[in-house]
C-alpha positions in Angstrom: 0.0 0.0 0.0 2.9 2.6 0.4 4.1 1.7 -2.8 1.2 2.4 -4.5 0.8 5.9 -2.3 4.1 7.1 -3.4 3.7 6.1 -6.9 0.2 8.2 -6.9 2.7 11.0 -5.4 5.4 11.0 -7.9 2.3 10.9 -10.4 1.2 14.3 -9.9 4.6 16.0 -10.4 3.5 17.1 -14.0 6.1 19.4 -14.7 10.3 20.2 -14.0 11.8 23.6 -14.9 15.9 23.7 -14.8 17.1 27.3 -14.6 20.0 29.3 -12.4 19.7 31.4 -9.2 20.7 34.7 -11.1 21.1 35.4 -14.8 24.6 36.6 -14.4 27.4 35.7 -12.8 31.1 35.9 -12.8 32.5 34.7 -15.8 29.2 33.8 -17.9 29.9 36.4 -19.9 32.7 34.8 -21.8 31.1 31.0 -20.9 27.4 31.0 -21.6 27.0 34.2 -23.2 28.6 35.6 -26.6 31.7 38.1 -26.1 29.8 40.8 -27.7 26.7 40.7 -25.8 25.5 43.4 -23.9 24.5 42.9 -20.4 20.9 44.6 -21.5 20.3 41.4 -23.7 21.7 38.8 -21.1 18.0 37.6 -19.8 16.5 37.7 -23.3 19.4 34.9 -24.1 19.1 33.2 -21.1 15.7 32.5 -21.3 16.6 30.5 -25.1 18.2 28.1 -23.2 16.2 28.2 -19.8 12.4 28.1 -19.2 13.1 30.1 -15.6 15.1 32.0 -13.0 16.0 33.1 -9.4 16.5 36.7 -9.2 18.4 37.3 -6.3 18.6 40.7 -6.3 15.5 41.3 -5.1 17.1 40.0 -1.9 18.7 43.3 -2.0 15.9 45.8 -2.4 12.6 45.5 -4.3 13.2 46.3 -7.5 11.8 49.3 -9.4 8.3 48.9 -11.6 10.5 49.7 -15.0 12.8 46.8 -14.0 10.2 44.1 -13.6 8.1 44.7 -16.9 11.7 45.1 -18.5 11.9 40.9 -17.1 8.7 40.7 -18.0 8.7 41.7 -21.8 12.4 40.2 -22.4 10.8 36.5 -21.3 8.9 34.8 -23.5 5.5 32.9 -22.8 5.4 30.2 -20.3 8.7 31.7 -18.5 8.5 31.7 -14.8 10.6 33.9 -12.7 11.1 33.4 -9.1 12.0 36.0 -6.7 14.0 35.9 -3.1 11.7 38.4 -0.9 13.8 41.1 0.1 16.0 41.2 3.4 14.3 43.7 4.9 11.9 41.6 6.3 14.3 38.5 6.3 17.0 40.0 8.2 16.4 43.7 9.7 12.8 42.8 10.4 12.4 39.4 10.5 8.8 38.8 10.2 8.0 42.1 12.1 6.2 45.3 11.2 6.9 44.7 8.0 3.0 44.1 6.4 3.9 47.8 4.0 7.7 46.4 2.7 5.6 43.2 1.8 3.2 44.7 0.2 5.1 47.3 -1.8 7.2 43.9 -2.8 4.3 42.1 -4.3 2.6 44.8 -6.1 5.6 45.2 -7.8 6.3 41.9 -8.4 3.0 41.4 -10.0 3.9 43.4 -13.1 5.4 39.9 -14.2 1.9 38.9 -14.0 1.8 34.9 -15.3 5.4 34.8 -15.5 5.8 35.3 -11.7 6.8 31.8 -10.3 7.8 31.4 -6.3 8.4 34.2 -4.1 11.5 33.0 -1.8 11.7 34.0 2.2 15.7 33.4 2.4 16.2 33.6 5.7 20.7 33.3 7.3 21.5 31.3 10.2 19.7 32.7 13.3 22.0 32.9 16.4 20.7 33.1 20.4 20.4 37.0 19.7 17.6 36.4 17.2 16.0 33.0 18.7 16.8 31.5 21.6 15.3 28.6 20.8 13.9 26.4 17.7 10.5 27.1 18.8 10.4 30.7 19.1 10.5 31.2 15.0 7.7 28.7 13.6 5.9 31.0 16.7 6.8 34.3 15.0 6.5 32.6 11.5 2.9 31.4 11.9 1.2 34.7 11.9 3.0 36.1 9.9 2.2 32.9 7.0 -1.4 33.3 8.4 -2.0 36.9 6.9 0.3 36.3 3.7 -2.3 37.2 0.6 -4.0 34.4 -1.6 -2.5 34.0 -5.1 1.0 33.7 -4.5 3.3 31.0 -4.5 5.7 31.3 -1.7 8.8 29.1 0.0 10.8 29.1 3.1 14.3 28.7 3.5 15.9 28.0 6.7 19.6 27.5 7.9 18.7 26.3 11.2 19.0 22.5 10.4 18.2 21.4 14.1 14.8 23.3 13.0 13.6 21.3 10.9 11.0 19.3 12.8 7.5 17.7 11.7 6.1 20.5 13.9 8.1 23.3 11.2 7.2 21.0 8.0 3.0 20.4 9.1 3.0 24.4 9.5 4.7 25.2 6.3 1.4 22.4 4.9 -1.1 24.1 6.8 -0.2 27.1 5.0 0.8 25.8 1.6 4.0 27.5 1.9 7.5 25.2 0.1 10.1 24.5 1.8 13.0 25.4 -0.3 16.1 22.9 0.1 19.2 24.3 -0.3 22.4 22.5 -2.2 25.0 22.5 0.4 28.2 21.2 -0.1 28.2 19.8 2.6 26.5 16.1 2.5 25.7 15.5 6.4 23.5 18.4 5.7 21.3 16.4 3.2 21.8 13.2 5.1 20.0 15.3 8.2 17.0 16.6 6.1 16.4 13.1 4.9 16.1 11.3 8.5 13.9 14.7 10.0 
């Protein structure tokens, strides 16, 4: 019977996108890109050989309106861009009086319109200054996943690996929220996540 369960799982993954966390980097512009490519034309080219994207800098700040519908019209159809939520809310805030940066993040966002994909909360390693405990984030997290708006597609990204409990995983399901697994290089890390 478990068998058949996961095989009923694995049946409703319908669709796999491959893309890169950034369309630049060091060095791409002599590796994946043409030598006489302007940086302007870098995500129009990108998206010939990738379907989508993690823009990390939005991490940074929330980008201006004339940046995303720049994204938005250099993508074709069917493209999905996914965003890290700025660290504003990550890092200065975490989580806390930060309802009008979230806002002013999404409305912007939404000038992708179809072609915006997950919306990432990144969050660093949290030391005793920030948590003194496990359970004292999924308690701040909670309400704040409670109140996030309908429509969106977001995910959750935690360093803490002693954090990830059932309790953190049934909340992120209660809300519908991913949990985004991060490629360490490191393998005891991914050896943890798969005995939690």
């Amino acid at each position: 019977m478990t068998f058949l369960i996961q095989r009923a799982n694995i049946a409703r993954v319908t669709e796999f996108r491959i893309g890169t966390s950034a369309f630049t980097a060091a060095g791409w512009e002599t590796a994946f890109y043409p030598a006489v490519m302007k940086p302007a034309d870098y995500l129009t080219y990108y998206a010939t050989t990738f379907d989508t994207v993690e823009v990390d800098s939005t991490f940074y700040r929330t980008p201006s309106a004339a940046t995303v519908k720049d994204w938005e019209r250099k993508t074709p159809t069917g493209f999905i861009l996914a965003a890290k939520i700025p660290q504003t809310i990550t890092h200065e805030k975490i989580l806390q009086n930060c309802d009008e940066d979230l806002k002013h993040f999404l409305e912007t966002m939404d000038l992708m319109g179809d072609k915006l994909g997950p919306l990432l909360f990144q969050f660093g390693y949290f030391n005793k200054s920030a948590f003194k405990s496990g359970k004292e984030f999924p308690a701040r997290l909670e309400p704040f996943l409670k109140k996030l708006p309908k429509g969106y597609r977001f995910a959750v990204e935690i360093r803490n690996k002693q954090w990830l409990t059932a309790e953190f995983f049934d909340l992120l399901r209660e809300y519908k929220v991913a949990y985004a697994l991060i490629d360490q290089s490191t393998a005891s890390w991914r050896a943890d996540l798969t005995q939690t």
